[in-house]
C-alpha atoms as a printed R data frame, in Angstrom:
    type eleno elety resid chain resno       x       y       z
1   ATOM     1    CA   UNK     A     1  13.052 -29.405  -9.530
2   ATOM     2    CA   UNK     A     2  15.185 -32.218  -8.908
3   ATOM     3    CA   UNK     A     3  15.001 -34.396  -5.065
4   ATOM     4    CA   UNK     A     4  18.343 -32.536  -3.178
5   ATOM     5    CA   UNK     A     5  18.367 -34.384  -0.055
6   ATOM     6    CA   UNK     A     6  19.796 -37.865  -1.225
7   ATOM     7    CA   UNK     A     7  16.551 -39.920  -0.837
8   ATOM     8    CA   UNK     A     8  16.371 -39.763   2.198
9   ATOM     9    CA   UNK     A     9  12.974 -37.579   2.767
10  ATOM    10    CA   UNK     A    10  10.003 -40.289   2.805
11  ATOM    11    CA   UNK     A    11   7.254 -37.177   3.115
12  ATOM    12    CA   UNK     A    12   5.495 -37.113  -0.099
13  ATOM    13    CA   UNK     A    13   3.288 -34.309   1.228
14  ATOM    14    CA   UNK     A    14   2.764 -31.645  -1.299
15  ATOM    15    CA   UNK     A    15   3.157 -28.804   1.397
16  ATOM    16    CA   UNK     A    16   2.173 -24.737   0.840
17  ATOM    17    CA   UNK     A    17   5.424 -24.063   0.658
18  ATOM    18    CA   UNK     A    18   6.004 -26.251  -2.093
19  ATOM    19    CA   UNK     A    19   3.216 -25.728  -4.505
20  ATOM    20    CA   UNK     A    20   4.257 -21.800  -4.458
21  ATOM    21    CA   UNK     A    21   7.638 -22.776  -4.971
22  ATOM    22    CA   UNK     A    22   6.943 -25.237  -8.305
23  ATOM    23    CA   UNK     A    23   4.107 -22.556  -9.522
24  ATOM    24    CA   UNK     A    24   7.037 -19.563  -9.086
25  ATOM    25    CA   UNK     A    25   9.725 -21.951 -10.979
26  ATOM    26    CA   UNK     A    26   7.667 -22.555 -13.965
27  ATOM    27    CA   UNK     A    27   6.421 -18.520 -14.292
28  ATOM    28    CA   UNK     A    28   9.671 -16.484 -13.270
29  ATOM    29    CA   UNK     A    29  11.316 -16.095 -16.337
30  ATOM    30    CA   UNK     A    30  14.926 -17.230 -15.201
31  ATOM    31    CA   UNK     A    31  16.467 -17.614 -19.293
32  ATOM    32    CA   UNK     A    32  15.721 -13.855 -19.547
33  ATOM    33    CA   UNK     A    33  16.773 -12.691 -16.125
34  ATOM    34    CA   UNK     A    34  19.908 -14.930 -15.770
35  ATOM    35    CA   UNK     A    35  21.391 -13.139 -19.458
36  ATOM    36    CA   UNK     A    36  19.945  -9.834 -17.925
37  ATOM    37    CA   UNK     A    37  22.521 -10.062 -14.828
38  ATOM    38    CA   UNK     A    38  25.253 -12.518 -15.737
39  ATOM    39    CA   UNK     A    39  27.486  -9.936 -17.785
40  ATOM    40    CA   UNK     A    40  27.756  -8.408 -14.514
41  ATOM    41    CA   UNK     A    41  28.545 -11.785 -12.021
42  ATOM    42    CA   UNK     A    42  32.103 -13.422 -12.176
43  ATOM    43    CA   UNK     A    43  32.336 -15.782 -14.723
44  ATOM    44    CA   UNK     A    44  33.188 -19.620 -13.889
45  ATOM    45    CA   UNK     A    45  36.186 -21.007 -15.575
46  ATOM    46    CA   UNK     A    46  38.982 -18.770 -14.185
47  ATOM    47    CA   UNK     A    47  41.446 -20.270 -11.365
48  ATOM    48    CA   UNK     A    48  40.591 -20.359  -7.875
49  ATOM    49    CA   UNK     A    49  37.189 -21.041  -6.433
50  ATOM    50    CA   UNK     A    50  34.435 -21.212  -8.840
51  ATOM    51    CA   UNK     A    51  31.663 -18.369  -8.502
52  ATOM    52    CA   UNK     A    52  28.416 -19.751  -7.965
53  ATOM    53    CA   UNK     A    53  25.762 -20.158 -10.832
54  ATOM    54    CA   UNK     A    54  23.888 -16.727 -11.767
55  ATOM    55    CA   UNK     A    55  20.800 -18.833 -12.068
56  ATOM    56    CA   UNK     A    56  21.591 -20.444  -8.357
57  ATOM    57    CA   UNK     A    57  22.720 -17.063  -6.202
58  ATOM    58    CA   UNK     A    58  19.159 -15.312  -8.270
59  ATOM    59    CA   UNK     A    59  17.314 -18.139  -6.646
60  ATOM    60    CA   UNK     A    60  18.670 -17.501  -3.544
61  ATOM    61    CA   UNK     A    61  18.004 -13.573  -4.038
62  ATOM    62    CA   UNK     A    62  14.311 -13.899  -4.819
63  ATOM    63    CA   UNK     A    63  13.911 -16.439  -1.553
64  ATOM    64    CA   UNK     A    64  14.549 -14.239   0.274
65  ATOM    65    CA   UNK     A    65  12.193 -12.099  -0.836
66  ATOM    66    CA   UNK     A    66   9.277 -14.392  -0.804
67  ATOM    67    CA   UNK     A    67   9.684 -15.569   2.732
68  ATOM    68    CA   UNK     A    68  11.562 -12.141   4.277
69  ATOM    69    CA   UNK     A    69  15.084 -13.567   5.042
70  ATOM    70    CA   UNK     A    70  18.314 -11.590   5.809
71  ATOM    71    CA   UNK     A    71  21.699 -12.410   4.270
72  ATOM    72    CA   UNK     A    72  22.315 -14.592   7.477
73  ATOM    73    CA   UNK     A    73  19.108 -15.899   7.917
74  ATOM    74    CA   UNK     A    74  18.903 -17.043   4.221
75  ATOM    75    CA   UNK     A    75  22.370 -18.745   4.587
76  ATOM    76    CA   UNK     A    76  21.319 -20.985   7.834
77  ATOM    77    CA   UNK     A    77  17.944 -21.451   5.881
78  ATOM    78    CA   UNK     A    78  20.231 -23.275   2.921
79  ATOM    79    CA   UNK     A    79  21.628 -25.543   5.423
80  ATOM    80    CA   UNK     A    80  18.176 -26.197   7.388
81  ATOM    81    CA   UNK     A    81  15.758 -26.423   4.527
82  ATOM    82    CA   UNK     A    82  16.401 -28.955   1.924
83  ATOM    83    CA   UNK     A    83  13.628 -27.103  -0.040
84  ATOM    84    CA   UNK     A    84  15.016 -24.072  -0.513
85  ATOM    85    CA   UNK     A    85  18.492 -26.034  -1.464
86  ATOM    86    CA   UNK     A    86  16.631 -28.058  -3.964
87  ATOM    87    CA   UNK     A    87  14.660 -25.021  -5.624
88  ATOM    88    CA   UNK     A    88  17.671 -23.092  -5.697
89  ATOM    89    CA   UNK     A    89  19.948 -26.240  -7.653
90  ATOM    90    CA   UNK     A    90  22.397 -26.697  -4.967
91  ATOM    91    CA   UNK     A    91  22.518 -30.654  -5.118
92  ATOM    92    CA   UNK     A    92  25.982 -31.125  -4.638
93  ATOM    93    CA   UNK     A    93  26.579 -32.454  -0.883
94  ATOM    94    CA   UNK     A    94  29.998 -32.081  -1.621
95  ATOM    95    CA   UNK     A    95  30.426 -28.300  -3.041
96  ATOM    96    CA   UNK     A    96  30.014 -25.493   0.010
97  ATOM    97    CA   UNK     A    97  26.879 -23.542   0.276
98  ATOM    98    CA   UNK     A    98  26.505 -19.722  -0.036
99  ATOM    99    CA   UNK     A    99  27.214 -18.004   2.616
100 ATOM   100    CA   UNK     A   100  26.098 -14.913   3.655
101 ATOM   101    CA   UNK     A   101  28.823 -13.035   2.253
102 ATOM   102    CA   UNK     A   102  28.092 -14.262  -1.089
103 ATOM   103    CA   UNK     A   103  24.726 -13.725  -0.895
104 ATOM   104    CA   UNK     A   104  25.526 -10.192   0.304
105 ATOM   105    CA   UNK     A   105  28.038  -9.604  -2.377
106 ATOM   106    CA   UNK     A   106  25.325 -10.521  -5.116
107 ATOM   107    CA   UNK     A   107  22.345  -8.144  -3.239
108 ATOM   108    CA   UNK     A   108  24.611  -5.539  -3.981
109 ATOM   109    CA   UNK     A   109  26.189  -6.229  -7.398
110 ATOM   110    CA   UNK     A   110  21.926  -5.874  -8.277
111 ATOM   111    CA   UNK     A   111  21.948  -2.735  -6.415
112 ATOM   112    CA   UNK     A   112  25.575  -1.075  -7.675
113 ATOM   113    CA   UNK     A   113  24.050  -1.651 -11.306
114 ATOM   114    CA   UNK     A   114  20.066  -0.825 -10.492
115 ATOM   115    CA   UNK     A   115  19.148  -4.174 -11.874
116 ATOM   116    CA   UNK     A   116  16.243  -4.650  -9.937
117 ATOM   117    CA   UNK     A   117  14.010  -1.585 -12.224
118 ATOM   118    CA   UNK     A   118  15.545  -3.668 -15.210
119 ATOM   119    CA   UNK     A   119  14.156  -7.304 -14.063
120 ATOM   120    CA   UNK     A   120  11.051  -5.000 -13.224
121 ATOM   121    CA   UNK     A   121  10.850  -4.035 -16.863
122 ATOM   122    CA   UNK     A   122  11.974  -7.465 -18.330
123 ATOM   123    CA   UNK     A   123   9.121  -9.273 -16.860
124 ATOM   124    CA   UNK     A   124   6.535  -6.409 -17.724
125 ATOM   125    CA   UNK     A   125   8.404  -6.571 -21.482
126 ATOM   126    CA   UNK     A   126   7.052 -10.262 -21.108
127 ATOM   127    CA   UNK     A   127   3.759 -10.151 -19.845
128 ATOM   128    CA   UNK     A   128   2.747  -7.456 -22.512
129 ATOM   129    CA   UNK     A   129   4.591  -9.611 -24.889
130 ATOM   130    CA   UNK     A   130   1.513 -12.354 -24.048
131 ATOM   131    CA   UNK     A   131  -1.190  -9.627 -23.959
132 ATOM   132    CA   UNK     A   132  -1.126  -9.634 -20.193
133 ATOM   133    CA   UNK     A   133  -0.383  -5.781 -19.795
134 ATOM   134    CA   UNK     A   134  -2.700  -3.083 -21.671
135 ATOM   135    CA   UNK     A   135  -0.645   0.555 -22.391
136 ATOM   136    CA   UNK     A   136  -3.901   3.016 -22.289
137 ATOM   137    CA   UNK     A   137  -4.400   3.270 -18.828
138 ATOM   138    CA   UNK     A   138  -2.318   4.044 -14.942
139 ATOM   139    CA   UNK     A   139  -3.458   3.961 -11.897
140 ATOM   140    CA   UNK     A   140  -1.195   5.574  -8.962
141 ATOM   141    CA   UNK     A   141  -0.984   4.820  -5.213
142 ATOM   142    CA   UNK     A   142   1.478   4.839  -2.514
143 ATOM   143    CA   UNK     A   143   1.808   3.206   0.799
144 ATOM   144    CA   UNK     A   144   4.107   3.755   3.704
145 ATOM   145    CA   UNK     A   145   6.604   1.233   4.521
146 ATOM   146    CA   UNK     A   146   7.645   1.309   8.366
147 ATOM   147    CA   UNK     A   147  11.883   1.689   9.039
148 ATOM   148    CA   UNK     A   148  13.438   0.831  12.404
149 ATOM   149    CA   UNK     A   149  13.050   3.956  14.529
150 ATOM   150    CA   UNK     A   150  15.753   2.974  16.949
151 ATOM   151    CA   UNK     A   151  19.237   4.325  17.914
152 ATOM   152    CA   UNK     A   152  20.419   1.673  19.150
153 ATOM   153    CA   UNK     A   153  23.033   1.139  16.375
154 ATOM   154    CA   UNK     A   154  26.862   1.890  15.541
155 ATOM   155    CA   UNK     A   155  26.000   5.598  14.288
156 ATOM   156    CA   UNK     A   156  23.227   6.117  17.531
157 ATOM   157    CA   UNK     A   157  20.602   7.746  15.082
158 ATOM   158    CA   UNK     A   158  17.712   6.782  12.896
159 ATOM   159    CA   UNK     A   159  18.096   6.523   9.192
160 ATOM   160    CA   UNK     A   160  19.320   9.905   8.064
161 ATOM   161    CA   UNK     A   161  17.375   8.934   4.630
162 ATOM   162    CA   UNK     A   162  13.778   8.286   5.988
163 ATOM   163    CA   UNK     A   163  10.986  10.305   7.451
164 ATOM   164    CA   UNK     A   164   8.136  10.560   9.513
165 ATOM   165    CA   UNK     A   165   4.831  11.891   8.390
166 ATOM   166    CA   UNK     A   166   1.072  11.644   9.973
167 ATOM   167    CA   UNK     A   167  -1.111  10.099   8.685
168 ATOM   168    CA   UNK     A   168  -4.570  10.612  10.399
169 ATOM   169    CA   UNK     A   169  -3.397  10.677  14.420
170 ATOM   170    CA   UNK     A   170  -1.179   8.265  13.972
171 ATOM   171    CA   UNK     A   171   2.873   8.871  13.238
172 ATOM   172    CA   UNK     A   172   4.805   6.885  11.015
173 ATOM   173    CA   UNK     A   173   8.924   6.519  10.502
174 ATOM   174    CA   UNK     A   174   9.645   5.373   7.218
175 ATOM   175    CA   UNK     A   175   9.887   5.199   3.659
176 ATOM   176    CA   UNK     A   176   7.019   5.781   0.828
177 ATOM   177    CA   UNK     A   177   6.274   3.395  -2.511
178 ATOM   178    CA   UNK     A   178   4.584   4.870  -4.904
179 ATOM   179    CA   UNK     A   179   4.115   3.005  -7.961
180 ATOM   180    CA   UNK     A   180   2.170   3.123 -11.513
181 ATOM   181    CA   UNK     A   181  -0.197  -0.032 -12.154
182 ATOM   182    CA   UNK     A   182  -1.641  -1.245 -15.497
183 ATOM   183    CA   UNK     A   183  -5.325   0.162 -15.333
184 ATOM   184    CA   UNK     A   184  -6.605  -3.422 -17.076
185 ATOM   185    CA   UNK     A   185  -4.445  -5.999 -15.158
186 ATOM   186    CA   UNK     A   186  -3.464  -4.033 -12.355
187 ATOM   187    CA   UNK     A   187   0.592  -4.787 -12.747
188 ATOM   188    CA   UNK     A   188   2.962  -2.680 -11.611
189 ATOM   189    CA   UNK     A   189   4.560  -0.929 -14.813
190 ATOM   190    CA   UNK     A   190   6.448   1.644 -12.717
191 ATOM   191    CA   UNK     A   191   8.417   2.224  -9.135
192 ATOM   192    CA   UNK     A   192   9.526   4.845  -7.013
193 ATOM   193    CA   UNK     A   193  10.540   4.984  -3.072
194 ATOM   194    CA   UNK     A   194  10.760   8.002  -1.069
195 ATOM   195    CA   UNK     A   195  10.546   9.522   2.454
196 ATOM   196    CA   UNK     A   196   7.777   8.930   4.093
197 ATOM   197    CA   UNK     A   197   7.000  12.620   4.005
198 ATOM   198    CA   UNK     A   198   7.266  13.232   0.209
199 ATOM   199    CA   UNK     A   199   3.724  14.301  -1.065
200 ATOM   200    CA   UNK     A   200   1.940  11.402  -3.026
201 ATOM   201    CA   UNK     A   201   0.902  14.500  -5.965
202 ATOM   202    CA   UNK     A   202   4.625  15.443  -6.404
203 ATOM   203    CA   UNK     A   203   5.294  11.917  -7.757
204 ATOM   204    CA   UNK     A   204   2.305  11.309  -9.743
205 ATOM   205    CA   UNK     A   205   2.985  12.180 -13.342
206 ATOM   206    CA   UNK     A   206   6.406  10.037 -12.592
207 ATOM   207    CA   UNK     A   207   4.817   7.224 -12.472
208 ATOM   208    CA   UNK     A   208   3.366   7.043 -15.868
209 ATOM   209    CA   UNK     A   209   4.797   5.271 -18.835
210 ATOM   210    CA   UNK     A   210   4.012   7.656 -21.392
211 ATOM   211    CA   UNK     A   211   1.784   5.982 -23.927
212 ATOM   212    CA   UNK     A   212  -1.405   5.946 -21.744
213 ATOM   213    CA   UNK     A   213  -4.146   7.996 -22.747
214 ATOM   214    CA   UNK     A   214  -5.869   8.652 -18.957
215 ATOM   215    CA   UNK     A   215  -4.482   8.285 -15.322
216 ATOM   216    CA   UNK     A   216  -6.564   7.526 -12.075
217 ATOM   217    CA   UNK     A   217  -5.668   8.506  -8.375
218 ATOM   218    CA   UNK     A   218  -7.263   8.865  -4.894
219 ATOM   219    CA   UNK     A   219  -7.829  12.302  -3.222
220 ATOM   220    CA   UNK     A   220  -4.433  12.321  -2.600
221 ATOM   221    CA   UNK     A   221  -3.783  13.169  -6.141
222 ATOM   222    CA   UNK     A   222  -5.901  16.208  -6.584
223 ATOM   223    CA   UNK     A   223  -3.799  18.869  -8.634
224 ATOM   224    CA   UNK     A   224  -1.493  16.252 -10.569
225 ATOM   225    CA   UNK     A   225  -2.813  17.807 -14.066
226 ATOM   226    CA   UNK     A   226  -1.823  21.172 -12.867
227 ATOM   227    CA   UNK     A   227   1.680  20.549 -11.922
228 ATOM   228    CA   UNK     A   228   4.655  21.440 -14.496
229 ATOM   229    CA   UNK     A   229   5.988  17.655 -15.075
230 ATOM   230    CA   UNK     A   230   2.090  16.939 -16.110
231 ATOM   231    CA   UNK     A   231   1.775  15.586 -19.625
232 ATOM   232    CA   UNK     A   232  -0.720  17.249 -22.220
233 ATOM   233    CA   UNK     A   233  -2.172  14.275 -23.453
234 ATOM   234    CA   UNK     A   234  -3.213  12.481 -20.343
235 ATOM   235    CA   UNK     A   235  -6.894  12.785 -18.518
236 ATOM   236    CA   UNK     A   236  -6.407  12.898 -15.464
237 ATOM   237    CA   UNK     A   237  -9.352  11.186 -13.138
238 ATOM   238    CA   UNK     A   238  -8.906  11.967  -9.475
239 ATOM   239    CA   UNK     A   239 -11.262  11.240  -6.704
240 ATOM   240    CA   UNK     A   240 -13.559  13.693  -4.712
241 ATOM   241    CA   UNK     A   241 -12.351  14.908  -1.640
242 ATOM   242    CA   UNK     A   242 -14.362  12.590   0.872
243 ATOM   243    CA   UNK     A   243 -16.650  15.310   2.603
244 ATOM   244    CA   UNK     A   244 -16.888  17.121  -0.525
245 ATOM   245    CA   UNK     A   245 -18.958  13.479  -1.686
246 ATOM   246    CA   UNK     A   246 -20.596  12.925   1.128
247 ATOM   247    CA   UNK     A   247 -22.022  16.257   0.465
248 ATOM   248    CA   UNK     A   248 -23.520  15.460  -2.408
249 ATOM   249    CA   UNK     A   249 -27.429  15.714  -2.873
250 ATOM   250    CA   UNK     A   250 -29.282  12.512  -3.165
251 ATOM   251    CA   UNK     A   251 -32.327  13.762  -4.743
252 ATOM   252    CA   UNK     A   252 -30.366  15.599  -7.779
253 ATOM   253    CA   UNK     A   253 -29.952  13.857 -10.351
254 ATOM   254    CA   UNK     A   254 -26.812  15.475 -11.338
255 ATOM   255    CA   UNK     A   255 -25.264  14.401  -8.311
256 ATOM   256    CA   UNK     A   256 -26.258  11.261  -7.945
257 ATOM   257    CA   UNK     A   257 -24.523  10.717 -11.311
258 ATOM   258    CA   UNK     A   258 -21.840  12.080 -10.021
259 ATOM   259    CA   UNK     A   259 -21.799   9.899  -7.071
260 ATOM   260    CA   UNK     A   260 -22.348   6.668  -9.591
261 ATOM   261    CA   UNK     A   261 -19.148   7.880 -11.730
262 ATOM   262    CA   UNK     A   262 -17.087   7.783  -8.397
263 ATOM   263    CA   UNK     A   263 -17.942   4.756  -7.379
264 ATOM   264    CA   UNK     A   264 -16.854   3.425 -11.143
265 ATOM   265    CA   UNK     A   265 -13.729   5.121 -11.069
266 ATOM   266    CA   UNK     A   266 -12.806   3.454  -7.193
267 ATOM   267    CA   UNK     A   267 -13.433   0.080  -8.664
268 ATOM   268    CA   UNK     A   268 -10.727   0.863 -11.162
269 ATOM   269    CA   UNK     A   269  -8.325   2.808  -8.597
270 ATOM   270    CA   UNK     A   270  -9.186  -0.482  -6.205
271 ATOM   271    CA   UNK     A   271  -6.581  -2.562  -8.221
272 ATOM   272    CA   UNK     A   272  -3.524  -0.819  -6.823
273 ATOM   273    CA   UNK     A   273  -4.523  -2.446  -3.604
274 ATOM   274    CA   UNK     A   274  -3.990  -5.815  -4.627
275 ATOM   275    CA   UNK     A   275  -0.242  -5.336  -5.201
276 ATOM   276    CA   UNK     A   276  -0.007  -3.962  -1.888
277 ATOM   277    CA   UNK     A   277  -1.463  -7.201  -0.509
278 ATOM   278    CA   UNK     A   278   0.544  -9.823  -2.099
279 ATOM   279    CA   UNK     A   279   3.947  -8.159  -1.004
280 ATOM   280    CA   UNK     A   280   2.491  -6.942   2.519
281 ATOM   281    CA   UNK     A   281   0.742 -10.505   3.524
282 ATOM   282    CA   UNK     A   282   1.956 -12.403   0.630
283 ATOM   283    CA   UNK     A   283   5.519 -11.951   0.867
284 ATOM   284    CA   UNK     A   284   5.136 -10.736   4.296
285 ATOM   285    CA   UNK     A   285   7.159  -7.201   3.153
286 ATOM   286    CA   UNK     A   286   6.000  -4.814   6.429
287 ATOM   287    CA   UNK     A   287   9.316  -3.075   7.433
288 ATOM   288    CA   UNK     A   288  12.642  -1.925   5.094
289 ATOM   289    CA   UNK     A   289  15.620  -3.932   5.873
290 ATOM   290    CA   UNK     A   290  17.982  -1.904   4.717
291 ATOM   291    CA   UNK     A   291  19.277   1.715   5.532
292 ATOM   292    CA   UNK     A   292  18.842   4.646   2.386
293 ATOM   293    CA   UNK     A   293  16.666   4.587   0.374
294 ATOM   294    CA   UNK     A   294  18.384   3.358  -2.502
295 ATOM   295    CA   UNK     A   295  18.646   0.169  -1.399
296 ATOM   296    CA   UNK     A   296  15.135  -0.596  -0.170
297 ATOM   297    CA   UNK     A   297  14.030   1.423  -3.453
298 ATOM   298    CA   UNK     A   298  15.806  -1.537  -5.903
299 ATOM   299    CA   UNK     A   299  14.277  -4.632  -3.296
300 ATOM   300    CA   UNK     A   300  10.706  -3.361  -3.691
301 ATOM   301    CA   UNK     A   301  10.948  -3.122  -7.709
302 ATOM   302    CA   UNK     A   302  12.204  -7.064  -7.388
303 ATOM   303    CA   UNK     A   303   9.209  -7.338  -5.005
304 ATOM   304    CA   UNK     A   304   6.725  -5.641  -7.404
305 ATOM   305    CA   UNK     A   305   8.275  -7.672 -10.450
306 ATOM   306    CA   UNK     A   306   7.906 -11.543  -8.485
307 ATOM   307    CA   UNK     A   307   4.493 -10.269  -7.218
308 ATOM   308    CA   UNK     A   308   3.403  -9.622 -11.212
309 ATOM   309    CA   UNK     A   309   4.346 -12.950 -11.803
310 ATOM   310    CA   UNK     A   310   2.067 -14.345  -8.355
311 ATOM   311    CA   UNK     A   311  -0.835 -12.300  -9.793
312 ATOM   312    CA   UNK     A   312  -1.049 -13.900 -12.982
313 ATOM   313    CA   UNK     A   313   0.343 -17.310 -12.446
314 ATOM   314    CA   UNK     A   314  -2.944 -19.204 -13.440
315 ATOM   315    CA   UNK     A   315  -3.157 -17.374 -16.837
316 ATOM   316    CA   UNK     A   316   1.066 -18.009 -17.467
317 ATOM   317    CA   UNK     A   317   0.239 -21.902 -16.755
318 ATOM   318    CA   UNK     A   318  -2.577 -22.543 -18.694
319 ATOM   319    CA   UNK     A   319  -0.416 -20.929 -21.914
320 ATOM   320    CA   UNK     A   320   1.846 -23.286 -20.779
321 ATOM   321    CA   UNK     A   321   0.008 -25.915 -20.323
């Protein structure tokens, strides 16, 4: 990335911030995802204004999903970060920067044609492209993503599209992500969003790809083989219901291996989590943004594509390197 700010920052500190930023420019794929969404972008060369640069407002758009900005928030950020404005190629002092508007009008352009599940398969076309991604194996979670509850807002009422459910004793209003990991590598291969009370089971056998030969999920999952959508050729290996293991007799052998397969099986499940964490505490992605759930449903498949990339940017830089 080129210096944007006219030489007139003397820091030559090599900040957090920055070395995520240089390690995400070199991995992200921008050749492929720039000819993925131009055809559907204006095109520069007509009269009038010039449209921004795919590559530049697609910069923009994953910024603010790295650091949890809003279309307004990310436009101020342009103007008070000469980071961001150097990652993202603006280093013109003379041409305008985005505003919000722009920035809006490109969020939804992704949305209107459900680009987002299409960069989502682009980079996973990639990584299995450089062995990254095995095909014989899914693992399938879900986790609850908190909405505003509020109605204190033009219409007066919560989001007609979202839920509550209980989990435990404790209420939650909000969506559901369920998605369908790579058993080996543990990347997301597959997306859905939902109510917060759908059923995790009902959305199970969606999440596979279809060439995988077994499928793993917590208690929660217990009857996905049974259900119509379920696919003959998949083994399905679901965990015991909690008190039904703790049950289990210490001094029969049987059980014990029984108990030992378990524990294999939730060291296998136990990758799903670490998707979870990079866009929870990573990318700091707590609460929806948006209201339906189509919306929030297309900026967690970006989310689960850019945290791929985070999860195996020391193997994509050494092949570099």
């Amino acid at each position: 990335m080129k210096q944007a700010d006219l030489g007139l920052n003397l820091s030559n500190k090599r900040t957090r911030k920055r070395e995520f930023l240089d390690q995400m420019d070199k991995v992200v794929p921008w050749a492929e995802l720039v000819e993925l969404v131009a055809p559907h972008c204006p095109q520069r060369g007509r009269r009038g204004r010039q449209p921004y640069e795919v590559g530049v407002l697609l910069r923009i758009h994953f910024l603010q999903q790295w650091f949890g900005l809003s279309d307004p928030a990310m436009e101020e950020a342009l103007h008070e970060v000469p980071l961001y404005r150097e990652f993202a190629g603006l280093q013109s002092w003379i041409e305008p920067l985005p505003d919000e508007s722009t920035i809006q009008r490109f969020r939804h352009t992704l949305e209107e044609h459900k680009l987002a599940d299409k960069m989502l398969a682009t980079v996973n076309d990639i990584l299995r492209g450089k062995g990254l991604m095995m095909r014989s194996g899914t693992v399938v979670d879900a986790t609850l993503i908190a909405a505003p509850s509020s109605t204190k807002n033009s219409s007066g009422e919560r989001d007609p599209e979202m839920h509550q459910t209980k989990k435990g004793n404790q209420w939650y209003f909000g969506g559901k992500s369920h998605i369908g990991v790579d058993a080996a590598s543990g990347l997301v291969h597959t997306a859905k969003f939902t109510a917060a009370n759908a059923a995790d089971v009902t959305e199970a056998n969606s999440l596979l790809h279809g060439e995988e030969v077994r499928a793993f999920g917590d208690a929660g999952y217990q009857g996905a083989d049974k259900r119509p959508d379920a696919p003959d050729d998949v083994e399905w290996h679901v965990a015991m219901r909690p008190g039904k293991r703790r049950a289990l007799d210490k001094s029969d052998p049987v059980q014990v291996l029984t108990d030992q397969i378990e524990r294999v099986e939730a060291s296998i499940r136990s990758k799903v989590e670490h998707v979870f964490r990079v866009v929870k505490c990573q990318f700091g992605f707590r609460k929806v943004r948006y209201r339906g759930l189509a919306k929030n449903g297309a900026q967690m498949s970006t989310l689960y594509a850019l945290a791929n990339l985070w999860l195996v940017r020391g193997k994509l830089l050494g092949m570099q390197a």
